[in-house]
C-alpha positions as CSV (number, residue, x, y, z in Angstrom):
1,X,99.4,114.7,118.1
2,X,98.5,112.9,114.9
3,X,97.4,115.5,112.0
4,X,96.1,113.3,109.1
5,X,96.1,115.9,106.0
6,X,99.3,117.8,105.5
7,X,99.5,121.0,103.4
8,X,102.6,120.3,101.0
9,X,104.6,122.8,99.5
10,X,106.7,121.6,96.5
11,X,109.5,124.1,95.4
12,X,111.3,123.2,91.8
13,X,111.9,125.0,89.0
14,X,111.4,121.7,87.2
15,X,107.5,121.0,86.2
16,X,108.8,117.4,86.2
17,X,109.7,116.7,90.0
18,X,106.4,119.4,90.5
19,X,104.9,116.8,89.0
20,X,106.2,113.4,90.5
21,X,105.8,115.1,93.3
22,X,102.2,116.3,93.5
23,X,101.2,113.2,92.7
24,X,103.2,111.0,95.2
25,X,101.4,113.9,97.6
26,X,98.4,113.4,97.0
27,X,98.2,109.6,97.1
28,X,98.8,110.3,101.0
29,X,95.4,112.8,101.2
30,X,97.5,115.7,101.4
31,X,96.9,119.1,99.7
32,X,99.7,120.1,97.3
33,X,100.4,123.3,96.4
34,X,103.2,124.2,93.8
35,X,106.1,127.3,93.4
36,X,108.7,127.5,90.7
37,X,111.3,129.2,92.5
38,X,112.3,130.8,96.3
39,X,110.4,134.2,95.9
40,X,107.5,132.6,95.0
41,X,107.3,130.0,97.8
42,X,108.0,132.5,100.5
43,X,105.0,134.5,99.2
44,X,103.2,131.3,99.4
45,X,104.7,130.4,103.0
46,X,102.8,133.5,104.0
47,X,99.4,132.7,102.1
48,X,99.2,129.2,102.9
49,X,101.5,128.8,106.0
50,X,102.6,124.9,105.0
51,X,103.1,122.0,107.0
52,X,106.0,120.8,105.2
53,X,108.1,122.1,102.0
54,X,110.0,119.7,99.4
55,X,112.6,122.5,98.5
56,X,115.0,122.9,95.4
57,X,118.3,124.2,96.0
58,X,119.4,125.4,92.6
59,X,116.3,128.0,91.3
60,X,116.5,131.3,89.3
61,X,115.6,134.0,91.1
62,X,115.9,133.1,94.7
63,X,118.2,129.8,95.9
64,X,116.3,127.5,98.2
65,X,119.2,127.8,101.0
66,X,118.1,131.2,101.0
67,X,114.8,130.5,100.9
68,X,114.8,128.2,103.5
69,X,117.0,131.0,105.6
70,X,114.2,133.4,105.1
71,X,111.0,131.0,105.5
72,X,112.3,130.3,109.1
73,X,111.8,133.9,109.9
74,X,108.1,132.9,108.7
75,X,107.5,129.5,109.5
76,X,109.8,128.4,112.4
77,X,107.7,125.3,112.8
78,X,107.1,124.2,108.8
79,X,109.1,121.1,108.1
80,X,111.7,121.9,105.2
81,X,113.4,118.8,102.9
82,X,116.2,120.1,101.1
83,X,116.3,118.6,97.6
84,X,119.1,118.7,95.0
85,X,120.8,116.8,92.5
86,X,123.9,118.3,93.4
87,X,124.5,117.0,97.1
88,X,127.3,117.7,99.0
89,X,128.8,118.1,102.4
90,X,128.3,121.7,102.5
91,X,125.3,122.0,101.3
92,X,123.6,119.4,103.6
93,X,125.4,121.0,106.4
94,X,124.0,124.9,105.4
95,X,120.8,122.7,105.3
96,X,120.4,121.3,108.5
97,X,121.9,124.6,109.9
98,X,119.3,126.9,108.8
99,X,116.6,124.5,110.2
100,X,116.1,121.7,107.3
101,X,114.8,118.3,108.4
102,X,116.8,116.2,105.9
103,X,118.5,116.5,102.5
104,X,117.4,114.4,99.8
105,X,119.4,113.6,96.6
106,X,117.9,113.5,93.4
107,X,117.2,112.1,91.2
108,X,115.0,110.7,94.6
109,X,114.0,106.8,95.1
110,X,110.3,106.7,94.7
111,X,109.7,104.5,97.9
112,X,112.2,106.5,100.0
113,X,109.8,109.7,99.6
114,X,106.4,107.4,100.2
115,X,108.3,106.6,103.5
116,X,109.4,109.7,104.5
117,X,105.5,111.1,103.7
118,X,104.2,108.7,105.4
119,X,106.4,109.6,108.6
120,X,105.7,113.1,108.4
121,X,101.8,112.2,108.3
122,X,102.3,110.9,111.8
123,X,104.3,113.7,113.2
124,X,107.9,111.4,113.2
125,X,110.5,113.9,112.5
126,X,113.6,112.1,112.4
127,X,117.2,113.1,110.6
128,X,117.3,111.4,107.5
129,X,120.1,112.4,104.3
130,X,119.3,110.4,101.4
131,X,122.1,109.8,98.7
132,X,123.4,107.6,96.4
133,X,125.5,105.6,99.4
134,X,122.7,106.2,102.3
135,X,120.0,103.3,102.7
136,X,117.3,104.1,105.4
């Protein structure tokens, strides 16, 4: 089933990609809603109980692998993208372990997160890892 306005949870600590973000969101319809770190968006995971989460991995506070651990006690369903800007093997395996639809690198190609947005506003989940050498 087709749901046409998402509820987005971006998770950075930097207001930059918060920022890129929200507004790449928002262009689609979807309501954005913001956290600065993993303790945060779990408390937020319970208020708002998000369609999908664009999640950090390194935070203060709270990592987003552990995050993402603890939000599937929460949200089994919620679609989680890892981000990070320091991709690796094991991270995008600990990723897709603990439930994460895809990892994407960053700094992220604009387009590449337009068409993965637009995906996930028609319900297509599909294993994507974005890096550097990775073209979808």
């Amino acid at each position: 089933m087709r749901k046409e306005t998402l509820d987005v949870l971006i998770v950075d600590d930097q207001p930059g990609v918060r920022y890129l973000l929200d507004i790449l969101i928002r262009e689609f319809g979807h309501r954005v809603h913001t956290a600065e770190n993993g303790l945060v968006a779990i408390e937020k995971v319970r208020q708002i109980h998000p369609d999908v989460i664009f999640m950090d991995v390194r935070m203060p506070l709270m990592d987003g692998l552990e995050a993402l651990r603890r939000i599937r006690r929460i949200a089994p369903d919620t679609i989680v993208i890892i981000m990070t800007a320091y991709i690796s093997e094991q991270t995008k395996e600990q990723a897709l372990k603990n439930g994460a639809l895809c990892c994407m690198a960053k700094p992220f190609d604009i387009e590449k997160v337009k068409a993965l947005i637009q995906d996930l506003t028609w319900n297509q989940k599909q294993n994507y890892f974005w890096s550097e050498s990775y073209v979808i």
